[in-house]
N, C-alpha and C positions, 0 to 999 in steps of 0.2 A: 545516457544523458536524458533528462527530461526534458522535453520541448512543448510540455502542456503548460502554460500559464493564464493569468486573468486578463479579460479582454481590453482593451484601451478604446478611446471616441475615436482612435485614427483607424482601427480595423473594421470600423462600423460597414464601410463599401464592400469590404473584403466578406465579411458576416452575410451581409444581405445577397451576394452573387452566389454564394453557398447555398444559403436557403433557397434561392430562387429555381436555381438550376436542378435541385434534387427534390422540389415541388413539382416542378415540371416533366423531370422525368421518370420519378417514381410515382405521382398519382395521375397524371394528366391522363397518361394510358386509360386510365379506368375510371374516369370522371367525363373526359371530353367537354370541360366547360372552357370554351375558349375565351368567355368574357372575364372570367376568374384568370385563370394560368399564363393568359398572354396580357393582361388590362388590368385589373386591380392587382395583381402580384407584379410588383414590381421592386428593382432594385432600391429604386428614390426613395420609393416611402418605407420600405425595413429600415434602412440603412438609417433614416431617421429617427426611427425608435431606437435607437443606441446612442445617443445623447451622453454627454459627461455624466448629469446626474439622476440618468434613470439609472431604477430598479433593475432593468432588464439586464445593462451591461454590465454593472456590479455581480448578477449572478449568471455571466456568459464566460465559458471556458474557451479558449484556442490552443491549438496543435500548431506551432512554431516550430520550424528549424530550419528558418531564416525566408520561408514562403510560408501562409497561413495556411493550411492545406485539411483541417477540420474545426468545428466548433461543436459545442453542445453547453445549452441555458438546463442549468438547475433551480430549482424552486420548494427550500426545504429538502425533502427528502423525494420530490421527484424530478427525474429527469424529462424537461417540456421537449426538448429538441436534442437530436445528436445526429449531427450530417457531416459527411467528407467529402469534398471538393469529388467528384467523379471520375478525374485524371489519374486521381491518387488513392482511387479506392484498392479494396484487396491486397495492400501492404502493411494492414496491423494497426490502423490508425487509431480506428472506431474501435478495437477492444482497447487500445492503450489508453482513450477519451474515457471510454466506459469502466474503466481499472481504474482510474482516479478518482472516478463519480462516486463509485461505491467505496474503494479505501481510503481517500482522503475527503472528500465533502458527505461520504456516510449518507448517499442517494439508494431506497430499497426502491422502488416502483416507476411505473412510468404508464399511460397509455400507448396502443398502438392500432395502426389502422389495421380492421380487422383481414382487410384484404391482400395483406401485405405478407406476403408469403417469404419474399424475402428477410425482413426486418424483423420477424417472430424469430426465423428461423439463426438469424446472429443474435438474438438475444438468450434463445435456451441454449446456443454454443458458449453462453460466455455466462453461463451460472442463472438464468431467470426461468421463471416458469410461469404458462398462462394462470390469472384465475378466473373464478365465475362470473367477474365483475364485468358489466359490459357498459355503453352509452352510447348515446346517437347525440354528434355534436353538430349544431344549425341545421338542425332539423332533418341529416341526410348520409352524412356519416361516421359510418358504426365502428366503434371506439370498441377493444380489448384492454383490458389492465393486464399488467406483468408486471411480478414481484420476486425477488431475490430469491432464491430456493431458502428452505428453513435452514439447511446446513450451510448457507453463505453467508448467514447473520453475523457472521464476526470478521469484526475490522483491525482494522490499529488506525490509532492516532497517536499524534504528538502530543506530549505531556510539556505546557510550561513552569515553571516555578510558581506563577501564581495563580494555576487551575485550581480548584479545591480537590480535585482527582489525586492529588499531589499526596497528601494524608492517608490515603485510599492503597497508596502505591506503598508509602513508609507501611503499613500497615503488614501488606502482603510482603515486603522486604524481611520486616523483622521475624515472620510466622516461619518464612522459606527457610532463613538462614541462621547458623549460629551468629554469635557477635563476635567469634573471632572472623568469619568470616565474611560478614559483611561492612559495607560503607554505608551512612547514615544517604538517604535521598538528600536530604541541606548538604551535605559536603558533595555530593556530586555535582549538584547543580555551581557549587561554589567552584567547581575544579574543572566546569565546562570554558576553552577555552575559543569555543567555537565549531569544536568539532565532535561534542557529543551529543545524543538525540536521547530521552529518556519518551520510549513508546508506550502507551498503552494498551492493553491486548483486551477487547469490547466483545462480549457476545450478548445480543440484542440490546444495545445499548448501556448492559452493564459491566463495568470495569471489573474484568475478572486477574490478569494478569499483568507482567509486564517483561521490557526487554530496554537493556541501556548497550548503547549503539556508540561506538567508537568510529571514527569516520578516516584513513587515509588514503589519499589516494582511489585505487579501488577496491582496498580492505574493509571491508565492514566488520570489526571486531566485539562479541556479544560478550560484555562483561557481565552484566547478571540477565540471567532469565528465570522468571518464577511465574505459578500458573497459584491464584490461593488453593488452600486444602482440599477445600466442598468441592471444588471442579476439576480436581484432577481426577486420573485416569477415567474420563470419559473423550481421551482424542483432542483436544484442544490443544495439548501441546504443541503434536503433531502440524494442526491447522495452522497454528499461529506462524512455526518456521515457514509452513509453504509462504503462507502470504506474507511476509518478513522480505524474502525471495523475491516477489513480486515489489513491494513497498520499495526496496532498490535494488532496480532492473542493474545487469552486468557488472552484480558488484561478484567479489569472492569472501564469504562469510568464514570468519575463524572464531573458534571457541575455545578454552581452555578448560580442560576437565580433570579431577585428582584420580590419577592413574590408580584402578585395580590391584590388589593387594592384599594376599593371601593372609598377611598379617594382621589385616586391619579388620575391626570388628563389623565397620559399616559396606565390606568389602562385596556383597549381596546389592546392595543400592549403589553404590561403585559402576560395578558391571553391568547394573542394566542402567544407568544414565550413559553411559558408554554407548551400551547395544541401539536408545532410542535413539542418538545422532546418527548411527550410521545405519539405520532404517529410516533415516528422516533424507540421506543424500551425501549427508558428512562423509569425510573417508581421514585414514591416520595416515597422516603426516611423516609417521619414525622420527619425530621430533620433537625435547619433551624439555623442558625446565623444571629446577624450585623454587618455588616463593614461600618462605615463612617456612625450611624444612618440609616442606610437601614437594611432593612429584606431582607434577601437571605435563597431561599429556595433551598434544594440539591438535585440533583438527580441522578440519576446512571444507569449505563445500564444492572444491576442486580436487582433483588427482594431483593438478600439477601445483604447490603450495608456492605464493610470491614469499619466500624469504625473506628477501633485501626490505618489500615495502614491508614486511609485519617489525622487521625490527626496527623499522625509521619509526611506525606507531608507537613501540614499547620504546624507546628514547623520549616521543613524545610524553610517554605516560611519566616515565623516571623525572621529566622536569617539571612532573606536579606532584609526584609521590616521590621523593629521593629514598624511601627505602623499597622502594619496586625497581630491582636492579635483575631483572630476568635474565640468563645467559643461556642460550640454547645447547641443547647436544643430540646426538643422536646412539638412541639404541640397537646395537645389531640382535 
């Protein structure tokens, strides 16, 4: 479940005791300014600057599940603040704030105090790395920058109907796939009835791929997945499932792939779109359908496969496709 959302003027108090108390205890140590830390840091006046129609709270995130228990302000592509209540620290808060930052609000960099041995050292645990870039801010202190490692530049976003990425996406659709087997991007979005996601797969800001996301329950089911031409086999595939994985947390991912086939002339490309799921975490099912005379074999990103929820999914799908009538079986 996700418990990060945008911050409201009622969590303003709750923001400001956040910041206050992890001001306090993480620099005070090594400043000793008491007219700062204990006198002008104060709760009253943060809490102020989160007003309904500032800037500040439109780009302030919170960690909810049902007690406010982190925050972090983005600004563009940097991360200005990201604190956890200190009760509640060391339970996963601050990478799951920071997992968001970067896959969903697509945050590369941040400063950090250069003293702060602790806060460097959670941010190169969670994918950043220092660089050269330094600063001294009011005149006293000294500022490090941390930016996303090179090989962490790739995100996913959500694609909607009326992004211009949308074309970008038909593009790489029709490159990836014959026309017997694909579905146009307009008809999918036409046949979203809520419960599909059409991702984008971004590396340094350019749309290279994509993933259309089936949603039940806790089945995440990958109807199509394409990486364009020019950028495959350099590992992005790969990347893209990891963070897919992360994108939603404690789901169970199922694919459907045209089962191997000594017969078949594309039986070479077969076998290894096979081989890359289950190097990617997938494992087989023993459980396989046809659709259109083809064999499809399932896979999953669990051992154990929910059944029951995949075929409540594939009902779902039959009552937007009535000739996607999938019946399972198993092969011994």
């Amino acid at each position: 479940m996700n418990y990060i959302r945008q911050a409201k003027e009622n969590d303003a108090s709750r923001i400001a005791e956040i910041i206050v108390l992890n001001y306090r205890i993480n620099f005070y140590p090594l400043f000793y300014n008491d007219q700062y830390y204990f006198g002008e840091l104060n709760v009253v006046d943060i809490a102020s600057k989160f007003s309904k129609k500032s800037k500040l709270l439109r780009n302030t995130f919170v960690y909810d599940d049902g007690i406010v228990k982190g925050i972090m302000c983005i600004n563009g592509n940097e991360i200005e603040k990201l604190f956890v209540e200190p009760q509640f620290q060391s339970q996963g808060i601050g990478a799951k704030l920071l997992n968001y930052a970067v896959n969903k609000l697509h945050a590369t960099w941040l400063w950090v105090l250069e003293y702060n041995i602790r806060g460097i050292a959670f941010y190169q645990k969670n994918g950043f790395e220092l660089s050269n870039e330094k600063m001294i801010e009011d005149k006293w202190v000294p500022l490090v920058k941390m930016r996303i490692k090179t090989e962490e530049c790739m995100y996913l976003r959500k694609v909607s109907s009326s992004s211009p990425d949308k074309h970008k996406i038909e593009e790489i659709n029709n490159e990836a796939f014959q026309m017997k087997q694909r579905t146009s991007i307009d008809d999918l979005y036409s046949s979203d009835n809520g419960n599909l996601d059409i991702i984008g797969i971004y590396n340094k800001n350019v749309l290279v791929g994509f993933f259309t996301v089936r949603i039940h329950s806790e089945i995440r089911y990958i109807g199509y997945f394409a990486v364009a031409a020019k950028y495959r086999c350099k590992g992005m595939g790969s990347k893209a499932l990891y963070l897919l994985k992360k994108y939603y947390p404690q789901s169970q991912f199922v694919v459907e792939i045209e089962s191997p086939n000594d017969k078949c002339s594309d039986n070479i490309l077969l076998q290894r779109r096979r081989d890359f799921y289950l190097r990617n975490g997938f494992f087989s099912t023993g459980w396989y359908l046809f659709y259109d005379d083809t064999e499809l074999e399932i896979l999953c990103s669990d051992v154990k496969f929910k059944k029951q929820e995949f075929e409540e999914l594939t009902a779902c799908i039959h009552s937007l496709y009535y000739d996607h009538i999938p019946k399972l079986y198993l092969k011994k």
